[in-house]
C-alpha positions, -999 to +999 in steps of 0.1 A: -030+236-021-014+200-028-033+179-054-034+154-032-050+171-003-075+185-024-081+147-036-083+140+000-110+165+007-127+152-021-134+118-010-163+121+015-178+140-011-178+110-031-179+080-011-214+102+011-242+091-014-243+070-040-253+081-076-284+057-069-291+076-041-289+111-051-285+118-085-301+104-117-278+077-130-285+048-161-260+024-172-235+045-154-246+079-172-260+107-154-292+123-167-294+097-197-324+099-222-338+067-220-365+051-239-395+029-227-383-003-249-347+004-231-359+005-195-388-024-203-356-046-210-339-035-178-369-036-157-380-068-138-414-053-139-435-030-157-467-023-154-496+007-146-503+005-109-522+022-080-513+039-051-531+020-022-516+042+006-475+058+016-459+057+049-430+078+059-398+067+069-364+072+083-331+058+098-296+070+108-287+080+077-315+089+054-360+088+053-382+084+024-416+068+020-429+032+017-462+029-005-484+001-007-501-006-045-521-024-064-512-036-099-536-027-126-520-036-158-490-059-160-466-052-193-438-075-179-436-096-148-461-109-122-464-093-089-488-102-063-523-080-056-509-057-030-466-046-031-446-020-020-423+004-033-401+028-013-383+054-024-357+078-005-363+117-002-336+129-023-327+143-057-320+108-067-359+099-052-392+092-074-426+098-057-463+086-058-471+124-042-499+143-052-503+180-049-506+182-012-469+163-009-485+134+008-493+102-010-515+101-043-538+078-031-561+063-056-538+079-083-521+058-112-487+053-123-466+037-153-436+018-130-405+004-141-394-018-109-369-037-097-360-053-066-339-034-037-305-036-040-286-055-014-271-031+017-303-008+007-310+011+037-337+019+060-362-002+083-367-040+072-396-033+053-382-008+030-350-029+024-371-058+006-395-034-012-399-025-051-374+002-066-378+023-094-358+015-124-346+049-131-358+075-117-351+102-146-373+080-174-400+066-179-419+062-155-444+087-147-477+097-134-503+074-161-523+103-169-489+115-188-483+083-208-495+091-245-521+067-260-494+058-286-467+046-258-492+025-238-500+010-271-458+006-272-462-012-240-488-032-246-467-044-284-442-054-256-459-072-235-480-091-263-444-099-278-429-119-251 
């Protein structure tokens, strides 16, 4: 086969997703190793929060889950006392799910945030809500975060 006919067949496999969308991209890496003092630099907002309550949803092209939470501790940034964060079902997706598959509610989270990109897709609401910074670091369920790194985090905060 031709080079460029296999480069042809190759494009809709690149221009279908977007590494934001389904894979696990950082600074245009896949599958970096980050560090919390990395993404707290790159992050609008950090902070512990709790899931209030998650709402699937879907469009055209793709479906995920809004949440609604509450902020608990702030390490960078102000939010107000209820925001949401949406995230698509992919491999590229991080979610507030407990067990069950259905929203953690009432369960805590360390959050690296940052808002929606413009052209996000999905239903109005989800377009202006929260995104995670990266969803291959560090955030992560709180109960996970060591005593040491939410000492790191609060160093941080404390600095600025």
């Amino acid at each position: 086969m031709p080079p460029s006919l296999v480069r042809l067949m190759l494009l809709p496999l690149l221009f279908s997703a977007s590494t934001a969308q389904a894979l696990c991209s950082y600074g245009g890496r896949l599958y970096a190793k980050t560090i919390a003092a990395q993404e707290y630099h790159d992050a609008r907002w950090v902070l512990r929060a709790r899931v209030i309550d998650g709402k699937d949803w879907e469009s055209a092209d793709t479906s995920g889950t809004l949440y609604r939470l509450r902020p608990i501790e702030t390490f960078k940034g102000r939010l107000p006392a209820s925001f949401s964060f949406s995230t698509e079902r992919n491999s590229g997706g991080f979610y507030l799910d407990g067990a069950s598959g259905r929203p953690d509610v009432g369960g805590d989270y360390l959050l690296f945030l940052n808002p929606a990109q413009k052209g996000s897709a999905g239903p109005l609401s989800v377009r202006s809500a929260l995104r995670i910074n990266y969803s291959c670091g560090q955030s992560r369920p709180w109960r996970e975060v060591s005593p040491s790194a939410q000492a790191a985090l609060r160093h941080l905060r404390d600095r600025r």
